[in-house]
N, C-alpha and C positions, 0 to 999 in steps of 0.2 A: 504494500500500500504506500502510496507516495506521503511524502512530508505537504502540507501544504504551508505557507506562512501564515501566521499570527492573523486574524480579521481584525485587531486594533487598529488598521491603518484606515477601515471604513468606518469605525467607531468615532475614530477622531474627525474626521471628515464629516460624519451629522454633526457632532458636536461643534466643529469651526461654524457649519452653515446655522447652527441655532442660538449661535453668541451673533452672529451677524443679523437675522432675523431679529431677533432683541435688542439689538442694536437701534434696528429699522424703527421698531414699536415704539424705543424709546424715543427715540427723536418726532418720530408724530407726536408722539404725550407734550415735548419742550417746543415744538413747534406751534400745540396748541396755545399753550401757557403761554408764548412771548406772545400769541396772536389776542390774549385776554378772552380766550371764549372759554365757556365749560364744557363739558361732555357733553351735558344736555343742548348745547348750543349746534355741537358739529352733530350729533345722534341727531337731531332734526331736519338738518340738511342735507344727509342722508338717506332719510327717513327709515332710521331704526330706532327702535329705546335705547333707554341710554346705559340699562346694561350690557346690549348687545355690545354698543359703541367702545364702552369701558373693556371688552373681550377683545375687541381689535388692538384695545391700547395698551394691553398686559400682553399681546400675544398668545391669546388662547385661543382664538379666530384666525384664519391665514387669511392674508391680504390677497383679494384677487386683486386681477389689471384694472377692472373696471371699479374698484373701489380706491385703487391705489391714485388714479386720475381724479376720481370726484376729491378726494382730501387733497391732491396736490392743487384743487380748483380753491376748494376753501382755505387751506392755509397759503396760502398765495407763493407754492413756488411749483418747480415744474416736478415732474416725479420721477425723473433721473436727483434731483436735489434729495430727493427722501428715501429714495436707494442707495443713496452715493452718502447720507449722514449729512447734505450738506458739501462737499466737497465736489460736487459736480460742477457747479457754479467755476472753482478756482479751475479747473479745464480750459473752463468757455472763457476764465479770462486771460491764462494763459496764450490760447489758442488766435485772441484778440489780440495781445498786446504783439506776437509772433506776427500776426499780419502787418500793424504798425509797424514792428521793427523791418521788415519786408521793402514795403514801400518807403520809409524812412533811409533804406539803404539803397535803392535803385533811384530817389531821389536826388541822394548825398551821388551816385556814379554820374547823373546826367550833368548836374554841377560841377564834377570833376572835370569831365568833359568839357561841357562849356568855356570852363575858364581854361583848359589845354588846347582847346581851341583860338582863344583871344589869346593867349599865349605865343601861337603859330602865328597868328594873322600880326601881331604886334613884328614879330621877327620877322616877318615877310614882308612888313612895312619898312622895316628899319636898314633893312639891303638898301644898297644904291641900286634904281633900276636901270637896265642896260639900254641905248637909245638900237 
């Protein structure tokens, strides 16, 4: 009979995805809070009780896609931001400031240019021309 290895490696593996999950949960709970609503507030928006609501926010409900949208409508961010803990955002501005820096550096080349050109033209000026 063969050895198989150890299953703790799938063990760990729930376990990382359910500290991230509660991760998730938690941050909708601090998302609600900065937003000043209560449960009862987002449960009606919803349209669930506000136990149900409270089950999403402990994680003992799993977040579908279509619930995950409607709270990312109500707490006003997008829902990559509440998958990502919030750090979605620093991507997008990442990804933003990489475009400025982009265009900021093919602008500094055409300037280069330019003045390598008046450069040229000044030294082409400055010969004696030939009759």
């Amino acid at each position: 009979m063969p050895k198989w290895p150890k299953a703790h490696s799938t063990h760990q593996g729930k376990k990382a995805n359910g500290n991230a999950m509660e991760q998730i949960h938690l941050y909708i709970r601090e998302l609600r809070e900065q937003n000043r609503y209560s449960q009862r507030d987002i449960a009606d928006y919803l349209g669930l009780t506000q136990t149900s609501y409270r089950e999403i926010e402990i994680g003992n409900t799993k977040l579908t896609i279509d619930r995950l949208f409607e709270l990312a409508e109500v707490l006003k961010v997008s829902p990559e931001d509440i998958l990502y803990r919030g750090k979605a955002g620093d991507n997008r501005t990442i990804n933003s400031l990489q475009q400025q820096i982009d265009k900021l550096t093919q602008e500094n080349e055409v300037l280069r240019l330019k003045l390598h050109i008046a450069e040229l033209e000044k030294e082409l000026n400055a010969k004696p021309q030939q009759p």
